[in-house]
N, C-alpha and C positions, 0 to 999 in steps of 0.2 A: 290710375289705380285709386280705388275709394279708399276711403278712412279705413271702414271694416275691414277689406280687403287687404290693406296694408296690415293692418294688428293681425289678422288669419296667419298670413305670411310670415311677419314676426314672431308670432307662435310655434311656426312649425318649425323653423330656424331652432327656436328658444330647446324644443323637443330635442331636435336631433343634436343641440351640442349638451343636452343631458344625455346621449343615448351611453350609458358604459355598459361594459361588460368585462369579466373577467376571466380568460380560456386560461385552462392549465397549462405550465410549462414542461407539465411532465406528469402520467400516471397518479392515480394515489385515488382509491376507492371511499377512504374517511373523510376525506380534506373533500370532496363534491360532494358527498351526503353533507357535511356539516355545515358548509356554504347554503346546500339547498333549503336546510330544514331550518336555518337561522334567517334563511328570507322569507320564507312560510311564517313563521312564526311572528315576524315583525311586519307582515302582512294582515295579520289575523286570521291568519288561516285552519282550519278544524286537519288534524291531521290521523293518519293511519297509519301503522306498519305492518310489514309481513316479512317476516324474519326468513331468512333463508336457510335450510339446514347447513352449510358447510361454511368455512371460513374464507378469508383473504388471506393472501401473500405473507402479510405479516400477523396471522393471528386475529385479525379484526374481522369484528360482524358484518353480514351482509345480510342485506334490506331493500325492499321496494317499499319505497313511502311512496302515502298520496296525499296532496292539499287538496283540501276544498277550500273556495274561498268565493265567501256569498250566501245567500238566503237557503237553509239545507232544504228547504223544497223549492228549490227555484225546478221547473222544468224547461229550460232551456240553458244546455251546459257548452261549455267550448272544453276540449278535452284534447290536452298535448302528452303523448306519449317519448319516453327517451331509453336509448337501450335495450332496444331487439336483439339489434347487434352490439355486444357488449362494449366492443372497443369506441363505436359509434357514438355511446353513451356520453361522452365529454363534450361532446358538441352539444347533446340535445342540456344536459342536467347544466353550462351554463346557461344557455338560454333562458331555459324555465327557471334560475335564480336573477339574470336580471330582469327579467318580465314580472316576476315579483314583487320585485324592487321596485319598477316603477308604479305597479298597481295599486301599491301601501297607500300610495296620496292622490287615487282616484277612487272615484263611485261605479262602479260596477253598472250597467243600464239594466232595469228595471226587471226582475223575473228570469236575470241570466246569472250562472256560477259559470266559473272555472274551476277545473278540475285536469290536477298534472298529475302525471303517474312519472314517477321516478326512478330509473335505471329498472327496467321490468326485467333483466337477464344481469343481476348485479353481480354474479359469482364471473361473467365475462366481462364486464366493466372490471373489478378486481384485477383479473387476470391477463388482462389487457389483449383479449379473444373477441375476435368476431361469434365464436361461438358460445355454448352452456359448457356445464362442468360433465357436460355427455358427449361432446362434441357435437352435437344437433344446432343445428343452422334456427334459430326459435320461425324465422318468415318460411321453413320449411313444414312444420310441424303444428300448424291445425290442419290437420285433417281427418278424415273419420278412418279410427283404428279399429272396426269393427268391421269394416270391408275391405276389400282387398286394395293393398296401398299401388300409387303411382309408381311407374316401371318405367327405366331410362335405360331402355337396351345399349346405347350406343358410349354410354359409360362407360359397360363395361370392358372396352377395348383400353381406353385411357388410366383403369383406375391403376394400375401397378407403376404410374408416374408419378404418385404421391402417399408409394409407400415405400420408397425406395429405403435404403436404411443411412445411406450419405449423406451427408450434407456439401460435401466439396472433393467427393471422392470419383472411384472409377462409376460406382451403380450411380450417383447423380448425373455423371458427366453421359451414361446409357440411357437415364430418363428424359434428360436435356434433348438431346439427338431422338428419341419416340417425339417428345413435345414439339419441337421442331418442325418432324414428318409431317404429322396431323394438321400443325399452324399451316403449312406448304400446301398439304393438299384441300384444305375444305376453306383457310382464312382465317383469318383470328376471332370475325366477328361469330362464324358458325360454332367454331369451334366455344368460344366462351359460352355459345349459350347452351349445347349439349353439358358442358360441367356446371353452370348455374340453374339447370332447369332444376338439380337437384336429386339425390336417392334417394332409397331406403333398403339398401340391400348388404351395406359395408359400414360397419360401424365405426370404422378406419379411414372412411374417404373424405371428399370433401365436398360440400352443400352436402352433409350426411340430415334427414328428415325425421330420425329415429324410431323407435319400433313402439313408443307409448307418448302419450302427452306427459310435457315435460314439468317442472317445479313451475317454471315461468309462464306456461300454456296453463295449468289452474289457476296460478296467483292472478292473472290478469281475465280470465273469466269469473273468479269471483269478484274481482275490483268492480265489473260489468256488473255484476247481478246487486251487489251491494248498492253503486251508487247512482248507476246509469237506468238504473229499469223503468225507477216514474218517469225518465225525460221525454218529453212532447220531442221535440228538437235539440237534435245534439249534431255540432262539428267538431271531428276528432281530427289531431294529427301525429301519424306517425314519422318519426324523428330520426335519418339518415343521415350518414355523409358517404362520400366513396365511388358514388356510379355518376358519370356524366363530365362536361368540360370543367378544368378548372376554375373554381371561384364563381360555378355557375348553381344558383343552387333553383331547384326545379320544383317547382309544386304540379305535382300528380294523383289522378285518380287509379288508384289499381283495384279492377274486382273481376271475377268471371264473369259477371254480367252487368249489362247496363241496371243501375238502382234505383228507386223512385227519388233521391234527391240530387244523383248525379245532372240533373238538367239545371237546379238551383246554384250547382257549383258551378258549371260551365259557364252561365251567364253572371255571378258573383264574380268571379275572375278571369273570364274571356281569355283571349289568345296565352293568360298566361298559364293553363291547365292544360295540362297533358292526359289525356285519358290512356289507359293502358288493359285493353280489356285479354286474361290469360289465359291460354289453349293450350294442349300438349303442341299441335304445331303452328304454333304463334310463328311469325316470320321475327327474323331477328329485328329488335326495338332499336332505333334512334338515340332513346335515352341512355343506353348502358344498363338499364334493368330488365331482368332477364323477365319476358312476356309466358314462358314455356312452364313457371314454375307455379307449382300449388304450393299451398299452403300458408297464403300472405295472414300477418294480421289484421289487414284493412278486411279479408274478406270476412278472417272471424269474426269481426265485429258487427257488420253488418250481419249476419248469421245469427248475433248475439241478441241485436236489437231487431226483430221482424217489426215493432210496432210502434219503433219512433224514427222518425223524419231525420234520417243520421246521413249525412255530406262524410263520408268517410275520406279524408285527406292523407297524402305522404306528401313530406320535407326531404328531399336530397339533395345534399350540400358535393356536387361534383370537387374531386381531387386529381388522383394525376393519373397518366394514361393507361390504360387497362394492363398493360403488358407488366408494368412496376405493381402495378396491385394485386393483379396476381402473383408476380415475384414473391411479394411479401407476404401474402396467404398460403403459398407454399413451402417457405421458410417457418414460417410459424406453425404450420399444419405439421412439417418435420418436430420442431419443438418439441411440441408435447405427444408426438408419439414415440420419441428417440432420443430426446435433450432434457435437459434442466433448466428452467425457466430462471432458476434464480441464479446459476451460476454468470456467466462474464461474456457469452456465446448469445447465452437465453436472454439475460436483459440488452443486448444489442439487436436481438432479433423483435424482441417485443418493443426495444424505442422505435426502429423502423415502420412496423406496424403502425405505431403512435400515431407517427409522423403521415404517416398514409392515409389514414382517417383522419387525422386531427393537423392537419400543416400550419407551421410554427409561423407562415407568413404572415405578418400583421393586416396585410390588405384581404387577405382570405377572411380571415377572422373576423372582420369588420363585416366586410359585405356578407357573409353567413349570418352575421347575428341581424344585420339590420332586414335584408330581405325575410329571414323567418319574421321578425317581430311585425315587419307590415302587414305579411300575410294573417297573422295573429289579428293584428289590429281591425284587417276589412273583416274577419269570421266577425271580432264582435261587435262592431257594428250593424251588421248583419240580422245578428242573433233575434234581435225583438222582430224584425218584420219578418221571418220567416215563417211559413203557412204548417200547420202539424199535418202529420200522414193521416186522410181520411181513413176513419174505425172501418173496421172487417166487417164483413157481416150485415 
C-alpha cells in the first residue's frame, strides 16, 4: 500500500469514528425541531419557516423548516426530504442534524447547495402518526383533484376491518377473524398491497388519499417553487423508514414513468437502486413498497420540476415484519378514531408505533444513519459532473 493510499485510508477510518448521531429515545416534536435548526444555524445555513396552522401534544408550534446551505444561486442542489410520514420523521430530521454537523467544517463543491426540508407533515411527527391531522396518507395525496381520483374497488370489502369500534373486544376479535379470511385466501403479500395501493373514498380508512391537497402538499410545492425552480440539476431524497428487511435500508427510484435522469442514477449507484416503476396493476414489489399506489412525492416532484435534471430518490430504512407493522397501524388508526392519544392506552399505542418506525436497536440506528449519509455523500459528489437537462424547444 502506498503512502497516499495509506493516509486515504486513515482518513476514512478518521471519518467514520467521527460519524455521531443522535436518535430520540422517545417522541417529542420541539426537542427535533430545536436540534435541527441549532445545526443549521451553526452550519451557516439561510433558513425558512412555514408555520403550520394547528398545534402539538402539548401546546407547541409546528413548522417545516428549510436550510439552505451554500451559494443561494448555486444551481446544482442536493435536497433531502424528512416527514412524509410523520412518525417516519425522526429517522429522517436526525439525520439531516447530523449531516449538518458535519458539513459546518467542510466546503461544499463548487456551484452545489443543499437544501433539507424538515419534518414536511410536522402536525404527524407531533402526533406520532404516520399520517396528517386529516388522516391522509401525504405519499397518497398528489394527485390531480380536478379529475376523477384513483378507485380501489377491492378495498372496499376489507374497509369495515379498520373501523371496528374495539380495541380488545368481541367486534375486534370479528375483524380479527374477516383479516385472517382474506390473509388465508389471497396471502399476505396480495393482501398488503390492495390496503396500501391506497383510497380516496373513506375518510375513516386507511392509506386514506384525501378529497383536496393537503397543508403539507402546498407547503412543500411552494418550498419547490421558491427554492428549486432555477436548479440546472437537482438530487432529492425522500426520507422513510418501515417497508422492507430489518436494518436494511434501501435506496429507490419510485415514479410512474421511466425520467430523463433516472439512467444517471442507475449508473451513480448500480445494483444498489431499486427502480419501482407504479401501475394500478403493479405485481406485488419485493421491496415492501406498495408498486399499485399514486400519489408518491418523488412523482410530485419530478412533475414540479419539468426542466431541471432532477435524480428523484427515496431512503427506506426496513423495520420489522409487515404483519407487526401493520398491527401497529391499526392500533393506531383505532386511536384516533376511538381513543385518546394522550391518555395511558393512547401513549402505549403511540410508543409502539414509535418503536415500529423508529427501533430503539442501537445497531439499527447506526447502520440507518450511516448508509443514508453515504448515499448523501456519493449524490454530492456527483453533483458537479452532472450533464443539465437539454432546453425544450
Amino acid at each position: 500500500m502506498s503512502v497516499a493510499t495509506k493516509r486515504e485510508f486513515i482518513e476514512s477510518i478518521q471519518v467514520e469514528e467521527h460519524m455521531t448521531i443522535e436518535f430520540p429515545v422517545e417522541p417529542g416534536f420541539a426537542r427535533q425541531r430545536e436540534r435541527f435548526l441549532h445545526a443549521a444555524k451553526a452550519a451557516g445555513a439561510t433558513l425558512a419557516c412555514y408555520e403550520h396552522p394547528l398545534r402539538g401534544p402539548s401546546g407547541e408550534t409546528l413548522a417545516t423548516d428549510v436550510a439552505w446551505l451554500g451559494a443561494p444561486d448555486a444551481r446544482r442542489v442536493l435536497v433531502a426530504i424528512s416527514g412524509t410520514h410523520g412518525v417516519e420523521g425522526y429517522y429522517g430530521s436526525a439525520c439531516q442534524a447530523a449531516w449538518l454537523h458535519e458539513l459546518q467544517s467542510r466546503k461544499l463543491p463548487e456551484g452545489v447547495a443543499v437544501m433539507l426540508v424538515h419534518l414536511i407533515n410536522p402536525w404527524g411527527t407531533a402526533w406520532v402518526r404516520r399520517v396528517n391531522e386529516d388522516n391522509v396518507d401525504l405519499n397518497r395525496n398528489y394527485v390531480d383533484f380536478d379529475v376523477p381520483l384513483p378507485v380501489n374497488p377491492r378495498y372496499e370489502t376489507i374497509h369495515e376491518i379498520y373501523t371496528c369500534r374495539d380495541i380488545d373486544g368481541p367486534a375486534r376479535q370479528h375483524a380479527d377473524a374477516q383479516l385472517a379470511s382474506h390473509v388465508r385466501s389471497m396471502g399476505w403479500a396480495e393482501y398488503q398491497a390492495i390496503v396500501g395501493a391506497g383510497q380516496y373514498a373513506h375518510a375513516d380508512g386507511l392509506f386514506y388519499g384525501g378529497e383536496k391537497t393537503t397543508w403539507s402538499n402546498r407547503t412543500l410545492r411552494a418550498i419547490v417553487e421558491r427554492f428549486l425552480r432555477p436548479a440546472q440539476v437537482a438530487i432529492a431524497f425522500d426520507l422513510h423508514t418501515g417497508a422492507g428487511a430489518f436494518g436494511h435500508p434501501m435506496l429507490m427510484a419510485i415514479a410512474q414513468s421511466r425520467y430523463p435522469a433516472l439512467t444517471d442514477a442507475q449508473r451513480l449507484y448500480g445494483p444498489w437502486l431499486y427502480t419501482l416503476l407504479t401501475q394500478a396493476d403493479a405485481a406485488t414489489s419485493e421491496t415492501g413498497v406498495v408498486a399499485r399506489a399514486t400519489g408518491y412525492t418523488s412523482q410530485a416532484m419530478l412533475d414540479a420540476l419539468p426542466d431541471t435534471h432532477l435524480m428523484q430518490l427515496v431512503i427506506e430504512c426496513g423495520t420489522y415484519a409487515e404483519e407487526r407493522m401493520h398491527e401497529a397501524l391499526r392500533n393506531d388508526h383505532w386511536l384516533h378514531l376511538y381513543g385518546d392519544p394522550l391518555d395511558a392506552r393512547g401513549r402505549q399505542i403511540s410508543r409502539a408505533l414509535f418503536e415500529s418506525f423508529l427501533p430503539a436497536d442501537e445497531d439499527w440506528r447506526d447502520i440507518a444513519w450511516r448508509r443514508t449519509r453515504q448515499i448523501w455523500e456519493r449524490a454530492l459528489k456527483a453533483l458537479p459532473e452532472l450533464e443539465p437537462a437539454p432546453k425544450q424547444g
